[in-house]
C-alpha positions in Angstrom: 0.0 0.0 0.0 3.0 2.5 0.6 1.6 5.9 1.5 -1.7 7.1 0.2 -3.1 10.5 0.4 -6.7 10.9 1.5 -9.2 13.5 2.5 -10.6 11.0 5.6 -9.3 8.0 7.1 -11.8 6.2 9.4 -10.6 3.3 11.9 -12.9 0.6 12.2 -16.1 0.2 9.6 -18.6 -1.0 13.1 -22.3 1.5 12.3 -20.7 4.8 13.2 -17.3 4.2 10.9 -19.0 2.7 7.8 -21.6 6.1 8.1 -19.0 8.3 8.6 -17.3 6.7 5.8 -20.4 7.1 3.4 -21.4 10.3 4.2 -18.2 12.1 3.8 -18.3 10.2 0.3 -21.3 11.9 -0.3 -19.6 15.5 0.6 -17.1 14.9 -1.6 -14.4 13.6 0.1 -12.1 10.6 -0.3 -12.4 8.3 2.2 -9.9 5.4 3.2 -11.5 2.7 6.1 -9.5 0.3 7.9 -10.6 -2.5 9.3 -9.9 -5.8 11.1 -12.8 -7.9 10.1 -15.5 -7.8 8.1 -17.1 -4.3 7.3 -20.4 -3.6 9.9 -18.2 -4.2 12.7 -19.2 -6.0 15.8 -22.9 -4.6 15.5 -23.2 -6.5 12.2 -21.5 -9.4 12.3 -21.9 -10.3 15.8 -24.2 -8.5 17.6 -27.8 -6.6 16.8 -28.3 -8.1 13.4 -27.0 -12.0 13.9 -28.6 -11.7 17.6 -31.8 -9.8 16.0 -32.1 -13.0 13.5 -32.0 -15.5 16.5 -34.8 -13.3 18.5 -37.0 -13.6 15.1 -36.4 -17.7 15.2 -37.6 -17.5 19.3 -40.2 -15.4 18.0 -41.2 -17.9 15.2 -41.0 -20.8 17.9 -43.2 -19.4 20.6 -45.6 -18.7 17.4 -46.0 -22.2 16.9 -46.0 -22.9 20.4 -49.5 -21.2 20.5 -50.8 -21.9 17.0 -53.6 -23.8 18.3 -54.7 -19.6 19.3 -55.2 -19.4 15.8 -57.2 -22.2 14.9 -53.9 -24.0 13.6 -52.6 -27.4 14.7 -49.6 -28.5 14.5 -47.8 -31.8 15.4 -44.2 -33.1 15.9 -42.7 -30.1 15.6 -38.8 -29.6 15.9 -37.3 -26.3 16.3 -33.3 -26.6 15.4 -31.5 -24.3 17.3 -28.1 -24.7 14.9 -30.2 -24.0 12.1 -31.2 -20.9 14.0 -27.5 -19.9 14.2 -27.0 -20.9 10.4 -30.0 -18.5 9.3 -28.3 -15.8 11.5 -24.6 -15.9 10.6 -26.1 -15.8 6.6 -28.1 -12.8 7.5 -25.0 -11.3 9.4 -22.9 -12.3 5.8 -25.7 -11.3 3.6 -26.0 -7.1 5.6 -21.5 -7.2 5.5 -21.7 -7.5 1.5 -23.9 -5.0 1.3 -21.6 -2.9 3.3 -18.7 -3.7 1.0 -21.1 -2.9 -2.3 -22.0 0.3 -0.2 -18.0 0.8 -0.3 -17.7 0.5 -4.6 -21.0 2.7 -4.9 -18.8 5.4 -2.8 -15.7 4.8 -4.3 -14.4 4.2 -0.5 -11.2 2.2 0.3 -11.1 -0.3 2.4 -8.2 -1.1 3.8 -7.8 -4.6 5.5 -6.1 -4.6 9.0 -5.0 -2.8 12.0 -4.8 0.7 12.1 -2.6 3.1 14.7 -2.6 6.9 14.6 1.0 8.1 14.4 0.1 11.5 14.3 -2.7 13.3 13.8 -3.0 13.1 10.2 -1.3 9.6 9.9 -2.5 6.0 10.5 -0.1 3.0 9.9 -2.1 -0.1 8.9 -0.5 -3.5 10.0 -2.1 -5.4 6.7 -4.1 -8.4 7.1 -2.2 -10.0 4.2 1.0 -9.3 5.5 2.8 -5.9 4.8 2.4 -2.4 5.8 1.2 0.8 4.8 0.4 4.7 5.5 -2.7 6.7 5.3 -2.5 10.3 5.6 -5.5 12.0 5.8 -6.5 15.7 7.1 -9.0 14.2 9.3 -9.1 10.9 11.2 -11.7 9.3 12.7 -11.6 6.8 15.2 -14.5 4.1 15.2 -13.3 0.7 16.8 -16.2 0.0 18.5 -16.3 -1.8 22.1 -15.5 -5.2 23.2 -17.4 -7.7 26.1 -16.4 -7.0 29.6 -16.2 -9.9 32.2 -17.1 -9.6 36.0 -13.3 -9.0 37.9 -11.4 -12.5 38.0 -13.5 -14.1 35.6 -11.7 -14.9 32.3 -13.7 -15.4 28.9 -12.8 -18.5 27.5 -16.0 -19.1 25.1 -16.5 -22.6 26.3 -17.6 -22.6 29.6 -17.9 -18.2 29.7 -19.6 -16.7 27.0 -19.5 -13.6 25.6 -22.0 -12.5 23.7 -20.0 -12.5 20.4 -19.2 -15.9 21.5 -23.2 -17.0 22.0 -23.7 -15.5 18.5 -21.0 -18.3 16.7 -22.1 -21.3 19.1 -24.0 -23.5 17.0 -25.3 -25.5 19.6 -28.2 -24.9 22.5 -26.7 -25.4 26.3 -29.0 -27.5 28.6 -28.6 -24.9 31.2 -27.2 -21.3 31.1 -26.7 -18.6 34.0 -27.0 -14.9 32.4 -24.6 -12.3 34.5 -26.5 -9.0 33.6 -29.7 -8.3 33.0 -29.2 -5.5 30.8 -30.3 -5.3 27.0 -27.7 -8.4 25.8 -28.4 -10.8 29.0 -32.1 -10.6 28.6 -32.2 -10.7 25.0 -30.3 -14.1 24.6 -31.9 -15.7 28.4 -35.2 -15.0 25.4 -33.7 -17.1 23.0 -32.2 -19.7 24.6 -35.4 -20.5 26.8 -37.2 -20.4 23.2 -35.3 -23.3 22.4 -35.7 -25.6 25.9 -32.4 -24.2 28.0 -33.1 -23.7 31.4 -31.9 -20.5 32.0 -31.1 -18.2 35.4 -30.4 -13.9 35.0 -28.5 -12.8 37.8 -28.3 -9.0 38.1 -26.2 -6.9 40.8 -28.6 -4.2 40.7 -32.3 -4.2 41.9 -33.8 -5.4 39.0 -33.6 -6.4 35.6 -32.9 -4.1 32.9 -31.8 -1.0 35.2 -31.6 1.9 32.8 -35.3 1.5 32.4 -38.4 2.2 33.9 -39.1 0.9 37.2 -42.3 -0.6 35.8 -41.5 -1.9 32.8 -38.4 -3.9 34.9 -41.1 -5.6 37.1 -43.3 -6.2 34.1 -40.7 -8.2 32.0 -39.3 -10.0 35.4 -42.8 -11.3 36.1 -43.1 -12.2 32.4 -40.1 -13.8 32.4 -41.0 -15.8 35.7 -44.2 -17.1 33.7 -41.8 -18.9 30.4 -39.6 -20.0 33.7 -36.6 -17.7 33.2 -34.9 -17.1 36.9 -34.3 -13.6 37.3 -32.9 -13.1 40.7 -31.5 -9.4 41.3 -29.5 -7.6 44.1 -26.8 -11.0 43.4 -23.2 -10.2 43.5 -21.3 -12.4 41.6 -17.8 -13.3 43.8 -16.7 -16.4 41.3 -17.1 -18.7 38.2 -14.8 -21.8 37.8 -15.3 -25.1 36.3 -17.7 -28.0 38.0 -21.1 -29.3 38.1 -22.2 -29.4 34.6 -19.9 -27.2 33.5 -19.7 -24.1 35.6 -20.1 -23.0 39.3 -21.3 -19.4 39.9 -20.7 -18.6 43.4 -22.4 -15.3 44.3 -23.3 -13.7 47.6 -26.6 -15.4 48.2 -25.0 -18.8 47.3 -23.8 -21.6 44.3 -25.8 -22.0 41.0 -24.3 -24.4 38.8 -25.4 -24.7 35.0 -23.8 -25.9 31.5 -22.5 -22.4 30.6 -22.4 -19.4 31.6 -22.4 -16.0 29.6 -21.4 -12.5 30.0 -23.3 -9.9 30.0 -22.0 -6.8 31.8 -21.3 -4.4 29.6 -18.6 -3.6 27.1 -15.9 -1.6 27.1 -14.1 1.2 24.5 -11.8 -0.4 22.3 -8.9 2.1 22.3 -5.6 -0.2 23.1 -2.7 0.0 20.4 -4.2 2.7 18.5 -1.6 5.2 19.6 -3.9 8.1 21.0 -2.0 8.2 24.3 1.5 9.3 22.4 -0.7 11.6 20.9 -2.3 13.0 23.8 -5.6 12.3 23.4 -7.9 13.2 26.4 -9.8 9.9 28.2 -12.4 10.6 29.7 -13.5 7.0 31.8 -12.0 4.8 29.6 -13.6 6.4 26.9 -12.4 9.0 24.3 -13.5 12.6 25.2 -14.9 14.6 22.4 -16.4 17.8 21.7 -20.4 18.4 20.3 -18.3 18.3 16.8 -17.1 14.7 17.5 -13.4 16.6 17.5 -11.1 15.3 20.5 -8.7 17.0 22.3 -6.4 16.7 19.2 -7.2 18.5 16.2 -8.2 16.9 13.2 -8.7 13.6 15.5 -12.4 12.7 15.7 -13.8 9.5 17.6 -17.1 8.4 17.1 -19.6 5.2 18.4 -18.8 3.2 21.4 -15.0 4.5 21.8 -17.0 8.0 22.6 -18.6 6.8 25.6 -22.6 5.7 26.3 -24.8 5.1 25.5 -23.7 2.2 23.1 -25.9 2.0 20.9 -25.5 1.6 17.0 -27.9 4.3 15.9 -26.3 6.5 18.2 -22.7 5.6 16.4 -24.2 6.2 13.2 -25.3 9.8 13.9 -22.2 11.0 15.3 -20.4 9.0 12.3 -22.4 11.8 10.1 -21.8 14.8 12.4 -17.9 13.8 12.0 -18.2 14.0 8.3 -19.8 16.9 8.2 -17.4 18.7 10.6 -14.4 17.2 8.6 -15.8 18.7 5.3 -16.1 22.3 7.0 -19.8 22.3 7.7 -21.7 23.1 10.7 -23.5 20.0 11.8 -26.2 19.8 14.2 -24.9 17.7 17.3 -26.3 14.3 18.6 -29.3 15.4 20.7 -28.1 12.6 23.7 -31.5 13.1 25.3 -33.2 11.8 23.0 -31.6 8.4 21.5 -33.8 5.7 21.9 -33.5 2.9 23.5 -34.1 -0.3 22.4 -34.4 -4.1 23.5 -35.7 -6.9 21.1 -36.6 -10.1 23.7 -40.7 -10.7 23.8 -41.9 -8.3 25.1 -39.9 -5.9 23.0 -38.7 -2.9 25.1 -38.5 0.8 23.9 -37.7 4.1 25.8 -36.4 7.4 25.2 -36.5 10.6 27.4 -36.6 10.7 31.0 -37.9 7.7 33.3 -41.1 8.6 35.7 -38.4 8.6 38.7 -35.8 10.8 36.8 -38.4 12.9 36.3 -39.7 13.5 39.7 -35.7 13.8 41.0 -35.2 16.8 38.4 -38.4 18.6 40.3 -41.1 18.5 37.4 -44.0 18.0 38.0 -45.5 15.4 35.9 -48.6 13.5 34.1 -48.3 10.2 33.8 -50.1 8.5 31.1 -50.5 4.4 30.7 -52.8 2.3 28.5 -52.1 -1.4 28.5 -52.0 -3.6 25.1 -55.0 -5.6 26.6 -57.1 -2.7 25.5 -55.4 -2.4 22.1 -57.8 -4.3 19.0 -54.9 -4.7 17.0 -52.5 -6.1 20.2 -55.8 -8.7 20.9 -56.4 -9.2 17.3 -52.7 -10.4 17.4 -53.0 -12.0 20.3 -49.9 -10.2 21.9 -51.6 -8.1 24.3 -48.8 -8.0 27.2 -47.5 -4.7 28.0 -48.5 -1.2 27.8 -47.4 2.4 26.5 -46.2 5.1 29.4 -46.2 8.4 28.7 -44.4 10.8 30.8 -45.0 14.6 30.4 -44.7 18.0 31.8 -47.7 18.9 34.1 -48.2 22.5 33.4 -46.6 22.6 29.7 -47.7 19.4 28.5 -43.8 19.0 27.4 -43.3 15.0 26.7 -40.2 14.0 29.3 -40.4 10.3 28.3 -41.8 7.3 26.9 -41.6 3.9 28.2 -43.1 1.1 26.0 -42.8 -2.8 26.7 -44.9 -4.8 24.4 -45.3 -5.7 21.0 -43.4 -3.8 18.5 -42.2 -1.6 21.0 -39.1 -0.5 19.1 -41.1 0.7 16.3 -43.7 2.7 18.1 -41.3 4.5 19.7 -40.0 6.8 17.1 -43.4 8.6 16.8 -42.2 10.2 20.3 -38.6 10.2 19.2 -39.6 12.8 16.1 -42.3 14.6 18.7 -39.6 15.5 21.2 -37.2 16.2 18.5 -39.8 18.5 16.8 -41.0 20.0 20.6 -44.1 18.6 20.2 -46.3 18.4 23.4 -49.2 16.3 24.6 -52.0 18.2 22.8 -50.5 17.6 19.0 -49.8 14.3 20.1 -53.6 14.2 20.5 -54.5 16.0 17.3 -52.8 13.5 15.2 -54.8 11.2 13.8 -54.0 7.4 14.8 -55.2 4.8 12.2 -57.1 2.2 13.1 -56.7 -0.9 14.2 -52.7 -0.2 14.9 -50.6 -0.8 17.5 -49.8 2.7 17.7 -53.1 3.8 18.8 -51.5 2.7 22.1 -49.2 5.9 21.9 -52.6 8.0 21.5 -54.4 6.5 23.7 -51.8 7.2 26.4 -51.4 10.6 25.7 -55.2 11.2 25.7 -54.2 9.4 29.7 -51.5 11.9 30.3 -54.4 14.4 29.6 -56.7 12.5 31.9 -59.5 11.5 28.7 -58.2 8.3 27.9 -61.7 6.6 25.5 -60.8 3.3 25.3 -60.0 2.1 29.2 
């Protein structure tokens, strides 16, 4: 490769580098990306899209679990778990071409290895092929993403500890599995893996599952989860894992739990060793990279973008600070990631969706609020579907009518949500919530019918 000249040089191709990467394409730049695996990063190839595949399988499953609902019976059935994996990995292989093809539409390079800043306009690529070679670029951005993090002591071997890129690759179903975090990842695969038969445990240090949401949609999914005869025991602090039983002994401050496997789930942290940012004086902020609104860090002309850039860690966030990077790079004035109001989203049944504030945050930051709820039991569309677990929560403003937050756990939660998303972004309050008309029969009439709550003239409970 030598040394190639280059308007923007992007580290890592995960959702906020391959965006980046397209969009200052777009602006008429030339883009080199480097990357270690396959373009899509970790998000693609082994998380939300492979892991998104297997939740549609578990979903498929418990369909035919409860055909007979539909006036459809069924006998002998088998549900494969490898072919589960199979289906996912060729949907993970299928969404990484069309990166690549997104690539040649661009006319972006992609350079195959390991990249390291040398300076601020310089990144050395190790080659995957063997060799090396020199970008130089007048702005660099840094997407590399996140890797699994394991509770203190505990090494990942992917045998007996899973992480959950590890899950994602194992072709086979374990008999028994203990989940150690009930965040978005644990509870998402203790869904598919009890789709398929495993007898499975969530432990959770905190107070209850899935933390960062509300409190009520946390005791909705744990006593949902109780019911399909997933074990969710919170306030349990992990103090071991090592080989036995089995396959794995989890000894934790309220006693031993032994199981087949056992996979990680804590969290993930930035992926910023051996790219050379300390020599260059980059500020850390946490473990992750510290940047401005512009994406910029404390070096000029360095940007970092995604995961590496602290929380939340989500893809969609990555991919909107990917663009407000381009943007910056090629000299315009881009509107900065509204933080406030990123969704967030979590796929197991029921499906989870939030954005904004949480009832409790609310209260603590001294508003005053109307709470609106109206459960999917009271939805046609939910009962037509028979999915009718969950409801839609709608926390708003008092006096102004101002929507704080929305807190959805039921059926296509993760789709309903954006209507809120775009009425916060657009500073929409409870009243043109209200004069938007909903069609009918949809699921979405839940989000109208709980803003009509939040008004206190709810017509359909």
């Amino acid at each position: 490769m030598a040394t190639s000249k280059v308007d923007v040089a992007i580290v890592g191709t995960g959702p906020g580098g391959y965006v980046a990467a397209i969009r200052a394409a777009q602006l008429g730049l030339s883009v080199a990306a480097v990357e270690d695996d396959r373009p899509g990063g970790v998000c693609l190839n082994w998380g939300c899209i492979p892991t998104k595949a297997l939740l549609r399988n578990a979903e498929v499953v418990h369909l035919v679990e409860k055909a007979a609902t539909f006036g459809v019976h069924v006998e002998n059935v088998r549900a494969d778990y490898g072919e589960a994996v199979t289906r996912s990995r060729s949907v993970a292989d299928r969404m990484a071409k069309g990166v690549e093809f997104l690539f040649r539409k661009n006319k972006i390079t992609l350079v195959r290895g390991t990249g390291k800043l040398t300076s601020p306009t310089t990144v050395e690529v190790a080659r995957t092929e063997g060799g090396t070679g020199t970008l130089e670029a007048r702005g660099v951005i840094v997407a590399t993403g996140s890797a699994p993090k394991s509770v203190p002591g505990v090494t990942i071997d992917e045998q007996r500890v899973l992480s959950s890129n590890g899950a994602v690759r194992q072709a086979h179903r374990p008999g028994s599995l203990i989940v150690i975090g009930a965040g978005a990842v644990g509870v998402e695969f203790a869904d598919v893996y009890a789709a398929y038969g495993a007898q499975v445990t969530v432990l959770e240090a905190l107070d209850r599952a899935v933390p960062v949401e509300d409190e009520e949609v946390s005791a909705l999914l744990a006593r949902t989860f109780s019911r399909r005869g997933i074990a969710v025991k919170t306030g349990v602090k992990v103090t071991s894992v090592a080989p036995g039983g089995p396959g794995v002994v989890v000894e934790t401050d309220g006693g031993r739990l032994e199981a087949e496997q056992v996979l990680m789930a804590v969290g993930r942290g930035a992926r910023t060793a051996g790219l050379g940012l300390d020599a260059l004086g980059v500020t850390m902020d946490r473990g992750y990279v510290k940047v401005s609104p512009r994406m910029e860090t404390s070096v000029r002309g360095v940007y970092a973008i995604g995961d590496v850039a602290g929380p939340p860690l989500l893809a969609h966030k990555a991919m909107a600070e990917g663009v407000v990077a381009a943007e910056a790079i090629a000299g315009r004035d881009p509107r900065p990631v509204d933080y406030t109001n990123v969704p967030s989203c979590t796929y197991c049944r029921p499906q989870i969706a939030s954005v904004g504030l949480t009832e409790a945050r609310a209260r603590e930051n001294g508003r005053e609020v109307a709470i609106g709820k109206f459960p999917f039991t009271a939805s046609g569309k939910a009962v037509a579907m028979a999915e009718t677990e969950g409801f839609v929560k709608v926390v708003a403003d008092k006096g102004t009518g101002e929507i704080l937050g929305v807190h959805i756990i039921g059926p296509e939660a993760t789709e309903i949500i954006h209507e809120f998303a775009v009425g916060r972004t657009l500073e929409a309050t409870l009243e043109e919530i209200v004069h938007t008309v909903h069609a009918h029969p949809t699921l979405s009439e839940a989000a109208l019918e709980a803003t009509l709550a939040a008004l206190g003239h709810a017509i359909h409970i």
